[in-house]
C-alpha positions in Angstrom: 107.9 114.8 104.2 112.0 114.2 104.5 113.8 112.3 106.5 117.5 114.0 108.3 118.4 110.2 108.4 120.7 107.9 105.5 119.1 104.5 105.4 121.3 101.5 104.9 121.0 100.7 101.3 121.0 97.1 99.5 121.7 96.4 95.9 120.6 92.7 95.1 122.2 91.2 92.1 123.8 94.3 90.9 126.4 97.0 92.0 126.0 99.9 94.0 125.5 103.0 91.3 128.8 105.6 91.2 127.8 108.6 93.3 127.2 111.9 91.7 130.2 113.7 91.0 127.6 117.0 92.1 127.3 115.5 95.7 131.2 115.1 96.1 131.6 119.2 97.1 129.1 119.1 99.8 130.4 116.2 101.2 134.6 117.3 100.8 133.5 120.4 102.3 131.9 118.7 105.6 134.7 116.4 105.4 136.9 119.2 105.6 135.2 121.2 108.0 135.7 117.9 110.3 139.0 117.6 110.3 139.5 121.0 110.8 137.6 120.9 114.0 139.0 117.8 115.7 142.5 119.1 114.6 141.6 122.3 116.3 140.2 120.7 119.2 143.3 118.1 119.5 145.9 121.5 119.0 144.0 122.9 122.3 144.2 119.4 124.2 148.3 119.6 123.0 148.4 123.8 124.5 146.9 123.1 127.1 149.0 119.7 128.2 152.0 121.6 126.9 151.5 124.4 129.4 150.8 122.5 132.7 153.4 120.5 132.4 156.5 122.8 131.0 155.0 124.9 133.1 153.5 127.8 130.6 150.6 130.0 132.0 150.3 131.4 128.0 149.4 128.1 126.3 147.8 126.8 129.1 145.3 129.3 129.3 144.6 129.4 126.0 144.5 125.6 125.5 142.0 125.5 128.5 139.8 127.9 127.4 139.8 127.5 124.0 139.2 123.8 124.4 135.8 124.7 126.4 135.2 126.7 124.1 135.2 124.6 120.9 133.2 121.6 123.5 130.0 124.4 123.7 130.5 125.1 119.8 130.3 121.1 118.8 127.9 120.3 121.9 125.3 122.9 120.2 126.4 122.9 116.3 127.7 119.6 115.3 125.9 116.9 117.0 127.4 114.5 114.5 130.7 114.6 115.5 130.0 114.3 118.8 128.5 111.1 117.8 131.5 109.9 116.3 133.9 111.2 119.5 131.3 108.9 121.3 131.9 106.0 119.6 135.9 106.5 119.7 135.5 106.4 123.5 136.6 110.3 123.6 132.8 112.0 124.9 131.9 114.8 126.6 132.6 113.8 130.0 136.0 112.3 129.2 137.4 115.6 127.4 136.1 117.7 130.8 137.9 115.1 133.0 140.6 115.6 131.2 140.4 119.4 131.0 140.1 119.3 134.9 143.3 117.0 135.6 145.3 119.6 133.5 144.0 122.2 134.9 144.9 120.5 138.5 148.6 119.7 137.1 149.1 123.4 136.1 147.9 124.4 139.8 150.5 122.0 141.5 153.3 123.3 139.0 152.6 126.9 138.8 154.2 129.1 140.4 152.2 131.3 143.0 150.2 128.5 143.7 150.5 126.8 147.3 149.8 123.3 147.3 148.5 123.4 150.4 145.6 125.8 149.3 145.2 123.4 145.9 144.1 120.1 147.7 140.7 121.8 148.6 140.3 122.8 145.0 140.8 119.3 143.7 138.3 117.7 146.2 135.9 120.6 145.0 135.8 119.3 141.7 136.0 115.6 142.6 133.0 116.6 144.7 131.0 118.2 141.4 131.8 115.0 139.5 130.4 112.9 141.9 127.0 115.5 142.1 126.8 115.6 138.4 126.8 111.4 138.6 124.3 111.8 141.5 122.2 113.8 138.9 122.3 111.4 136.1 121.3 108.7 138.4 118.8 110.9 139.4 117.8 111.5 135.9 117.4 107.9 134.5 115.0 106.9 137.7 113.0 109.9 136.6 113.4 108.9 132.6 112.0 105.1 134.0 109.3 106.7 136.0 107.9 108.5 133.1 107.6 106.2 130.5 104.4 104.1 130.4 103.5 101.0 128.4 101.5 103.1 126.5 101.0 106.3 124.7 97.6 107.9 123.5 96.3 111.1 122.2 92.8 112.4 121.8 92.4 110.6 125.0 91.3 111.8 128.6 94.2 110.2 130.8 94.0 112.1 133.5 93.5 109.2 135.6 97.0 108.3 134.8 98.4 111.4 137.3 100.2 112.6 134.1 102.9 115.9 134.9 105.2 117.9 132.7 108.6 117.2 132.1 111.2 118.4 134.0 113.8 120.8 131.8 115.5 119.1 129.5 118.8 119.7 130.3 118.3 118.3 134.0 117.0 115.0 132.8 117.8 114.2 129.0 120.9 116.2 128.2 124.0 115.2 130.6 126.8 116.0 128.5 125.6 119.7 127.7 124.8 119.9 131.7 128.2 118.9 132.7 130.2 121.4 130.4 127.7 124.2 131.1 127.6 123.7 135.3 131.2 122.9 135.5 132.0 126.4 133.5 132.0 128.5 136.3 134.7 126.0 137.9 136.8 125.8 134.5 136.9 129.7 134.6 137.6 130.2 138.4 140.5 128.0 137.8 141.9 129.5 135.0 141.8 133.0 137.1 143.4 131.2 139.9 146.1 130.0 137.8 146.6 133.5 136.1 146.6 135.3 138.8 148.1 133.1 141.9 144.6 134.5 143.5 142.5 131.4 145.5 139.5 133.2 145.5 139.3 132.8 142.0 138.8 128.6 142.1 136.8 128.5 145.9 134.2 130.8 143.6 134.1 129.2 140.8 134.5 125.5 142.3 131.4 126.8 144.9 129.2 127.9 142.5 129.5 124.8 140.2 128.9 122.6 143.3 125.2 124.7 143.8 124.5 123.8 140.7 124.9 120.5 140.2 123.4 119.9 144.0 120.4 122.4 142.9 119.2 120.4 139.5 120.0 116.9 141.2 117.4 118.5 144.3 115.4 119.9 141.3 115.2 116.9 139.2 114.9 114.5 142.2 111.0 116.3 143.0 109.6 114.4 140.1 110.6 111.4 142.7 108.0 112.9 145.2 104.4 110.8 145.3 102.5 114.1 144.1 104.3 114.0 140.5 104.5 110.1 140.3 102.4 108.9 137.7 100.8 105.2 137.4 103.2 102.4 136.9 102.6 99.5 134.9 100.0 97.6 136.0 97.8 100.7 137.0 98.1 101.7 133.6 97.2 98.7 131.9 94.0 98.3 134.4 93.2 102.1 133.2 94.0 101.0 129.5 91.1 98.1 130.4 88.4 100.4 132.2 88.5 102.8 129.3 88.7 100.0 126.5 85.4 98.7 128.4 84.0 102.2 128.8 84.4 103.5 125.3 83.6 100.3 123.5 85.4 100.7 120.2 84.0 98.2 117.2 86.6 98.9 114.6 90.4 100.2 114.6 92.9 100.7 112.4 96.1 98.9 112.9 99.3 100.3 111.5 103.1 100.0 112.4 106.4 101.4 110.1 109.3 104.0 109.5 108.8 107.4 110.5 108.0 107.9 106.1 105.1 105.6 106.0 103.0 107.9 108.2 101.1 108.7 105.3 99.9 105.5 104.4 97.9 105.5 107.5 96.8 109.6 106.9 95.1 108.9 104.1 92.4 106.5 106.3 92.0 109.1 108.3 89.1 110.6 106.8 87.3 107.5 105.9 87.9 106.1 109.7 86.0 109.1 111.5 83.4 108.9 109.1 82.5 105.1 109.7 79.0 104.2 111.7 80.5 102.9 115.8 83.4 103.6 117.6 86.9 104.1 115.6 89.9 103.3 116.9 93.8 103.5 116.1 96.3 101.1 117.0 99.7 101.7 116.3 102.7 100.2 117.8 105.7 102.5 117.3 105.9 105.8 119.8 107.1 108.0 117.4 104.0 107.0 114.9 101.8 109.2 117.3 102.8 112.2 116.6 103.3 111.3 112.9 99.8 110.7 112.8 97.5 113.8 111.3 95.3 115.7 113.0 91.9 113.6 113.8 89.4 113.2 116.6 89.8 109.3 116.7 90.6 108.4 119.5 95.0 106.8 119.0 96.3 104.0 121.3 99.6 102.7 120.9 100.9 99.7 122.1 104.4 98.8 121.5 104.9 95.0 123.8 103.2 91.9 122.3 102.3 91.2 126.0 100.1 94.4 126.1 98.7 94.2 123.0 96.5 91.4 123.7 94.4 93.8 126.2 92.3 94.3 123.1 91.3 90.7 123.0 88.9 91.1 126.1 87.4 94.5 124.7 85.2 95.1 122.5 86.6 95.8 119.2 85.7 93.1 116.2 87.0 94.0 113.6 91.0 96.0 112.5 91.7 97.2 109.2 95.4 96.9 107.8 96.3 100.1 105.4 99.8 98.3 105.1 102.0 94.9 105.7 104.4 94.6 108.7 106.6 92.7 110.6 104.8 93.2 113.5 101.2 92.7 111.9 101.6 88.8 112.4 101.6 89.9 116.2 98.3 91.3 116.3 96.6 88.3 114.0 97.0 86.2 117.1 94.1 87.7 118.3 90.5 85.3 117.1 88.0 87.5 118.9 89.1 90.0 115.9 88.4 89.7 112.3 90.8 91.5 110.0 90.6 93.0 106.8 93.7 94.3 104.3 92.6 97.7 103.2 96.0 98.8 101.8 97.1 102.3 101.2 97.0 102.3 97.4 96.4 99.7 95.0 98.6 99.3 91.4 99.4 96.8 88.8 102.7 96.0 90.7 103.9 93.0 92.2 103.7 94.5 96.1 99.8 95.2 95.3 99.4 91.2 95.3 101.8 90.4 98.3 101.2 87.4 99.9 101.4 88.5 103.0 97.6 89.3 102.4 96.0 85.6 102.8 96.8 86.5 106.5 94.0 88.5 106.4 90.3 87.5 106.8 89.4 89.5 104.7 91.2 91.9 101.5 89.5 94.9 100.4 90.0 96.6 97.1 88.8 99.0 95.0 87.0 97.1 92.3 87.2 94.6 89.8 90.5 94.8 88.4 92.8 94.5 91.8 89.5 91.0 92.2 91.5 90.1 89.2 94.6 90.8 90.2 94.7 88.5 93.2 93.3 85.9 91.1 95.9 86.0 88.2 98.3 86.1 91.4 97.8 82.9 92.4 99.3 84.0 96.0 96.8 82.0 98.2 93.8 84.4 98.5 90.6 83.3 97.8 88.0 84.8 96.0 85.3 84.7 98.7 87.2 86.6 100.8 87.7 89.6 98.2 85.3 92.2 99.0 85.0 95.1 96.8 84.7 98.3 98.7 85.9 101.2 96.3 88.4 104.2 97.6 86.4 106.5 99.9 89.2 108.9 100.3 88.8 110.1 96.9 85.9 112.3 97.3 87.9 115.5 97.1 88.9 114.9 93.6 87.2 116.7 91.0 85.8 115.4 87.7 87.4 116.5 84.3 86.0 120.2 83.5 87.0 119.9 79.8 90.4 121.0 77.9 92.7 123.8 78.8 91.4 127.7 77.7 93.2 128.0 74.4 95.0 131.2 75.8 95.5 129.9 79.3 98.4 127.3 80.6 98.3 123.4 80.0 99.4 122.1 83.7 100.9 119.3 83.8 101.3 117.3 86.8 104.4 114.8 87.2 104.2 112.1 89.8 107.0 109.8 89.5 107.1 107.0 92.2 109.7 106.0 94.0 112.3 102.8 93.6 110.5 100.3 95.6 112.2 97.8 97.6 112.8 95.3 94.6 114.7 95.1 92.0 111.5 94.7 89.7 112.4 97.2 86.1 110.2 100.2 85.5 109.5 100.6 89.3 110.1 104.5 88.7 110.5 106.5 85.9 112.9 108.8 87.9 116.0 107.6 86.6 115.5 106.6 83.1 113.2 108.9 82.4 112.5 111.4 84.2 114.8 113.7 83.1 113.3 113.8 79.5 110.2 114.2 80.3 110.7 117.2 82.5 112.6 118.7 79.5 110.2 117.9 76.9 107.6 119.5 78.7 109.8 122.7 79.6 110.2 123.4 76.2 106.7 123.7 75.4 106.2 127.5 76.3 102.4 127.0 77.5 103.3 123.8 79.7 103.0 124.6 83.5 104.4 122.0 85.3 103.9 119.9 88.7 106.5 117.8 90.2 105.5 116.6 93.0 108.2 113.0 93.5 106.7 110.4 95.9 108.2 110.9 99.5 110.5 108.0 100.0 112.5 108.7 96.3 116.3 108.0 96.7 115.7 106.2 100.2 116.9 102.7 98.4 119.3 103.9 95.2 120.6 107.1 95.2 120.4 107.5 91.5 117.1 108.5 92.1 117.8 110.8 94.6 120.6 112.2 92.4 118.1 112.4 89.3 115.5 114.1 91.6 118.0 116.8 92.5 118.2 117.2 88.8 115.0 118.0 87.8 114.6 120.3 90.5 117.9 122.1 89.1 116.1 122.0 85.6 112.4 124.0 87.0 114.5 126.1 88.8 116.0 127.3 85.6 113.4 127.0 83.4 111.4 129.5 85.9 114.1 131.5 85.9 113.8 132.6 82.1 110.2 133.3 82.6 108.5 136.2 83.2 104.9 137.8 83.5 102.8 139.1 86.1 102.4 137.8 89.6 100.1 138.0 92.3 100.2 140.7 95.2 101.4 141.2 98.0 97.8 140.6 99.7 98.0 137.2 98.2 101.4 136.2 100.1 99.6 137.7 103.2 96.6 135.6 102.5 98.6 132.5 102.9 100.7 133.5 105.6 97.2 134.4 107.1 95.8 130.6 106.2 98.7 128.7 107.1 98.7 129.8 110.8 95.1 129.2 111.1 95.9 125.3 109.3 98.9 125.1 111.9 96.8 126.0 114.9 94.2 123.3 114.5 97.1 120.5 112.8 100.1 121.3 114.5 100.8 120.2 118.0 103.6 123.0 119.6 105.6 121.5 122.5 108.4 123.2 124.4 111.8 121.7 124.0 111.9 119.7 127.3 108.2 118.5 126.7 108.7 114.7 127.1 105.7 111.7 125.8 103.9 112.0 129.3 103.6 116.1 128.7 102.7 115.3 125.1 99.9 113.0 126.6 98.8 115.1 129.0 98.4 118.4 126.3 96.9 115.7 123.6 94.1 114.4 125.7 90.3 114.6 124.8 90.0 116.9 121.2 86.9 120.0 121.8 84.7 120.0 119.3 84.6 119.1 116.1 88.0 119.5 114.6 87.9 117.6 111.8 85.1 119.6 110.1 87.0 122.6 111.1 90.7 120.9 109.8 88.7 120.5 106.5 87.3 123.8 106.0 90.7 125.2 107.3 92.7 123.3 104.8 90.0 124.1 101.4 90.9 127.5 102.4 94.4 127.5 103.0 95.2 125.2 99.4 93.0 128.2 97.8 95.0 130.4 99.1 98.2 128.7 98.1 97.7 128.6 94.5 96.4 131.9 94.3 99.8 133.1 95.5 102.0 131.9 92.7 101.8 133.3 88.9 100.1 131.1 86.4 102.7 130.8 84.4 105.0 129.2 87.2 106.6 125.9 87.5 106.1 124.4 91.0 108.0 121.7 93.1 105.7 120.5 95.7 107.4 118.2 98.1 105.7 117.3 102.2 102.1 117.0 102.7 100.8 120.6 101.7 99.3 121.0 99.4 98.1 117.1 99.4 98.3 115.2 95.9 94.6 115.4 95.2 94.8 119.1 95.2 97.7 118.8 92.8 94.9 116.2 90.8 92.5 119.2 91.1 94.7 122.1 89.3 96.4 119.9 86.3 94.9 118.9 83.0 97.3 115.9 82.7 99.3 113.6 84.6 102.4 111.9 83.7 103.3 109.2 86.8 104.4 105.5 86.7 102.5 102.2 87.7 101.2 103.1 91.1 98.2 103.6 92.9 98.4 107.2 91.5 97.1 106.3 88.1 94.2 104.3 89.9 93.0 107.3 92.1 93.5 109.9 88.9 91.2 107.7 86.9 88.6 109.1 89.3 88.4 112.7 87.7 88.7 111.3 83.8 91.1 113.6 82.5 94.1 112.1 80.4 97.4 110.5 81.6 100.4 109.0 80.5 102.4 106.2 82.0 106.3 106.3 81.1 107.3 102.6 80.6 110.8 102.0 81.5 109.8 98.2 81.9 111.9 97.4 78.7 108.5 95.8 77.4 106.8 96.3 74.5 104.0 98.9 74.2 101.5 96.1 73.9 103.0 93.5 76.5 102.9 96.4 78.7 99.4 97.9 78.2 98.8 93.6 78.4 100.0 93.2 81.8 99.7 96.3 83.5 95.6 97.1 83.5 95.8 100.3 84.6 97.6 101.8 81.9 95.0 100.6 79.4 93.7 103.9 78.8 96.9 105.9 79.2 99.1 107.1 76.6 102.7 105.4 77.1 106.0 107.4 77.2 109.3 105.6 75.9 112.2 106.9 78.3 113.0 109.3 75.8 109.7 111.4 75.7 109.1 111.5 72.3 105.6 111.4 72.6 105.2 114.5 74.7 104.4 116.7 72.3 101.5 114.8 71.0 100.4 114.2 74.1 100.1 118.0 74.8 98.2 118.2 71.6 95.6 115.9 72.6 95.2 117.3 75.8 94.4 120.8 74.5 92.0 119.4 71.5 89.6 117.1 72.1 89.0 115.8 69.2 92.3 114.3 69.2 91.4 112.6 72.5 91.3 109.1 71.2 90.9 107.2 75.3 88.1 109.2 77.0 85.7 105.7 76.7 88.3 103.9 77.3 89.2 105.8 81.0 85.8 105.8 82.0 85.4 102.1 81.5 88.8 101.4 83.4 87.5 104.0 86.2 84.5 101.6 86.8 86.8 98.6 86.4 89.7 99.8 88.6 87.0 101.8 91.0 84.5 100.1 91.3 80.6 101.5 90.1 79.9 105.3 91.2 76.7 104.2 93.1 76.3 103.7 96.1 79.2 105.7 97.3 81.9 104.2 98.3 82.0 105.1 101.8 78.3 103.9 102.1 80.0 100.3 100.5 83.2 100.4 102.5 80.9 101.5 106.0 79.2 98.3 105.1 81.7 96.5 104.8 83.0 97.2 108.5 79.6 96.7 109.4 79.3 93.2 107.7 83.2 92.2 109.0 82.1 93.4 112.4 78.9 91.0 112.4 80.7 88.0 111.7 83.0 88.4 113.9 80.4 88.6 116.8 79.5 85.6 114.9 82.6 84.2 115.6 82.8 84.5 119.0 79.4 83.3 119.6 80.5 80.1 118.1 83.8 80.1 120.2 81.6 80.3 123.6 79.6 77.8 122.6 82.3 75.2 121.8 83.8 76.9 125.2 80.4 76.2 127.0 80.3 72.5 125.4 83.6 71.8 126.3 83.1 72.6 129.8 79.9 70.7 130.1 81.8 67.7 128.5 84.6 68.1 130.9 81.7 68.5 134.4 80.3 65.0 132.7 83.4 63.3 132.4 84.2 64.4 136.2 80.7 63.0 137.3 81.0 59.9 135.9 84.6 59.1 136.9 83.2 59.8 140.4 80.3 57.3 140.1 82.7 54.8 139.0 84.6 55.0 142.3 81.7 54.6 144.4 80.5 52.0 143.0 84.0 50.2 142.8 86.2 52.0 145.6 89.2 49.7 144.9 89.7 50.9 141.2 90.4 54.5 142.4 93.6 54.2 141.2 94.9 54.2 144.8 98.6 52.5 145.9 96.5 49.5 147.3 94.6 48.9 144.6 97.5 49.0 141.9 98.9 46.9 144.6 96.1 43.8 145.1 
């Protein structure tokens, strides 16, 4: 999954790191390209100015046209500079005013021209300008119209009178409007001033007025009562009736960045297969579509105010894959009992956060995170740790014994990312990735994985930088190998499997399709897609590693093909202290855990549990080579007890299965919460009675003494 955006970054207690000297080209060369433009754009301004006023009809022209001409090119090729004309006060609309008043200079001081026959042309445009204001007016009531308090998918809303979106460049794109409506005006002009001809401008100037009048007639139909859909308050009552009608029991709650999607993906699964009526809140309206493909039904709520519709329905219990801001928000509700199911457990510091003794309840794995919490000391107490094991790990596979002595040993590195702290050993990216990657390239019967977490380089860009490394490395260490490949059919195969994937995962909008289309399109899934999602995407990962040579190295970066497939093809994993370890342990084969903590061997293995049963790496990758060895002979495999004691510890015991543990778990958080709110009306009921008896008996007192009433006369006797 990437991101086109560059976070802010912060560096506490240290400096920023030198940028790569190998990014510097890429960024001259945009730099470059910049200057060149606005120079180019600022020459045509100077032409054009130049030639209305000397008066020149050769540099005029081409500073006219030319200048309109580099406004479509930035408009529809560099968006970022745009941005930064924006913010110097120099947009869109004021480069086209500007390129009119020249152009209505160069009419009065041309010869040819008659001044007289000018003054209509001049109104003409004044006359566009004020249409094309009429239209963005028009626009933003639209814009307001069509954006509801909420935003749900795998919904029916049709209640809502939900409509498609008018086009895009009507309603959402004014500066690309005005340059391309006013172009016919901007070129009847220019043939005016060439030629001394008014026909030229009365055309051009006419047909740019029937635009701007025809999309501001256009865009004002979505206005009209027949494509006005509910407002506010009819779509919260809606949001009520279907709260009431479909009765959820249990939702999962989940708010972030447009990276953290995946933290609430990997619920997914275990969320549609729970006993009652699922649920997903989310609060950001981006998250929606960010959001896999699932039949549970998604609701997001983005104002406080709204939120607390779910306190009157009847959902009891929320599960939390992941802290928030805006988590302490939806804790204010007491009819709902809450539970911190995380999206990954690890030895680190953010696994024991305490942020989670806001919770009723915290979920883990097994034992070791019970521990954890404990040796924490953050506030959460051990009656409210409930042990629930990690459902989601069904697909891995157990360990099918040692690489085929003639075959490939794959290797599957995992590196985390840099975290948000400053804690050492966070990732082994920077210190060591780069070794390890070319220890295990030399070994000629090494296939190697790298798959680096998502968010790598989004907080210090020397991970980033060492990320674009390693790639560089695979790409020439593939590039010296040789040997069969698969066939063409095999390419076709996957071409074959990934539209079939993308037709059941991928939602395809057209480019003015706003969130109300979205809605509308996303409304009430047929049939069962998530059985068909899963057989689709077992076929399409089969496909996809059939179609690369054995011998190959692989980068595998975005959500396909998903880490536990990766788990499923290697014989070893190489990662950092993160949840990845944790779910690996499921399958039993060996790992290593690179320790760039600056600890020693044994204080590490002492305070990080999950490495227990893990060879260590130092940062220079020494021990690869052994490691190999003990991958491919067995009897050299001195940790298989130990991993399959630390499964059960980090895991949990293998029977029941977890989801039968963790759909009990729902079930048990859901009764006491109806617990809860038993005991609530009956302290409700009590006080009221309390109150009615307190009423009555200040009323018998007045009878029976009227002048203690507390009346003006009896103060005053």
């Amino acid at each position: 999954m990437s991101a086109s955006f560059a976070p802010v970054r912060f560096f506490r207690g240290r400096k920023p790191p030198r940028e790569n000297s190998a990014w510097r080209p890429a960024r001259d060369s945009s730099a470059k390209r910049d200057l060149f433009l606005l120079v180019l754009l600022g020459a045509a301004f100077l032409a054009q100015l130049t030639g209305a006023l000397l008066p020149a009809l050769v540099p005029f022209l081409a500073g006219s046209a030319g200048g309109l001409l580099l406004d479509l090119y930035l408009l529809r090729r560099q968006p970022r500079l745009i941005s930064v004309l924006g913010k110097l006060r120099f947009d869109v609309t004021t480069r086209q005013l500007l390129r009119d008043v020249l152009i209505v200079v160069a009419l009065v001081r041309l010869p040819g021209v008659d001044p007289l026959e000018e003054r209509p042309l001049a109104l003409a445009l004044l006359a566009g300008y004020f249409l094309h204001f009429s239209c963005q007016a028009v626009a933003l009531l639209v814009r307001r119209r069509r954006v509801l308090p909420i935003v749900t998918r795998n919904i029916d809303t049709s209640a809502l009178r939900l409509s498609p979106a008018p086009p895009r460049l009507l309603a959402r794109q004014p500066s690309r409007r005005l340059l391309y409506f006013a172009l016919p005006a901007t070129a009847g002009l220019l043939a005016t001033a060439g030629t001394a001809d008014m026909v030229w401008g009365v055309l051009g100037t006419s047909a740019t007025l029937l635009l701007f009048l025809a999309g501001t007639v256009r865009l004002a139909a979505w206005l009209l009562p027949g494509k006005r859909p509910a407002n506010e308050q009819q779509t919260l009552e809606w949001l009520d009736k279907w709260l009431a009608e479909y009765r959820p029991t249990v939702a999962m709650y989940f708010s972030g960045g447009p990276t953290s999607a995946y933290q609430a993906n990997m619920w997914l699964s275990t969320l549609s297969a729970l006993d009652g009526r699922p649920l997903i809140v989310l609060r950001e309206r981006f998250m929606v579509q960010k959001i896999e493909a699932t039949d549970v039904p998604i609701v997001c709520i983005p104002k406080v105010a709204h939120l607390m519709h779910l306190e009157h329905s009847s959902l009891k219990a929320m599960l939390h894959p992941a802290n928030s801001g805006k988590t302490s928000q939806v804790l204010r509700i007491p009819s709902i009992k809450h539970a911190f199911i995380n999206h990954g457990e690890s030895d680190k510091l953010s696994s024991c956060n305490p942020y989670a003794k806001a919770y009723d309840e915290v979920w883990v794995a097994g034992p070791a995170a019970r521990e954890r919490y404990q040796l924490a000391d953050i506030g959460v107490d051990d009656h409210d740790v409930v042990e629930v094991g990690r459902p989601q790990l069904a697909p891995i596979r157990p360990c099918a014994g040692p690489p085929a002595a003639d075959g490939f040993t794959t290797v599957l590195y995992a590196p985390t990312w840099e975290g948000w702290t400053d804690d050492p050993g966070n990732t082994s990216i920077i210190l060591a990735g780069e070794n390890i990657v070319r220890a295990l390239l030399a070994d000629p019967k090494v296939r190697l994985l790298y798959k680096p977490h998502p968010m790598t380089g989004s907080v210090d860009p020397r991970a980033a930088q060492a990320d674009q490394r390693i790639r560089q490395l695979i790409a020439e260490a593939n590039a010296r190998r040789s040997g069969p490949r698969p066939g063409p059919e095999a390419a076709a195969e996957l071409a074959r499997r990934t539209v079939e994937l993308d037709e059941l995962t991928t939602s395809a909008f057209r480019p003015s399709a706003d969130e109300m289309e979205r809605m509308l399109l996303q409304s009430s899934p047929e049939g069962d897609r998530e059985a068909a999602v899963a057989a689709a995407t077992a076929a399409w990962e089969k496909a996809y590693w059939a179609s690369f040579p054995e011998w190959e190295h692989q980068v595998i970066t975005g959500p396909r093909p998903a880490l536990y497939s990766c788990f499923n093809q290697a014989h070893l994993l190489i990662s950092d202290v993160s949840s990845v370890v944790s779910d690996w342990l499921t399958s039993e084969k060996p790992y290593s855990v690179a320790n760039t903590t600056g600890l020693s061997e044994e204080e590490f293995r002492t305070g990080f549990p999950t490495v227990r049963a893990a060879t260590i790496l130092t940062p220079d990758a020494s021990g690869v080579p052994a490691l190999l060895e003990s991958v491919r002979d067995p009897g050299k495999d001195t940790l298989v007890q130990a991993r399959a004691e630390l499964k059960t510890h980090l895991l949990g015991p293998a029977d029941p299965p977890s989801i039968v543990r963790f759909n009990q778990a729902v079930q048990e958080l859901c009764a006491k919460a109806e617990a809860r709110q038993v005991r609530q009306a009956r302290m409700g009921s009590a006080f009221r009675e309390a109150s009615e008896l307190r009423g009555t008996g200040r009323a018998e007192s007045e009878e029976r003494d009227p002048e203690s009433n507390g009346s003006e006369d009896a103060v005053n006797a």
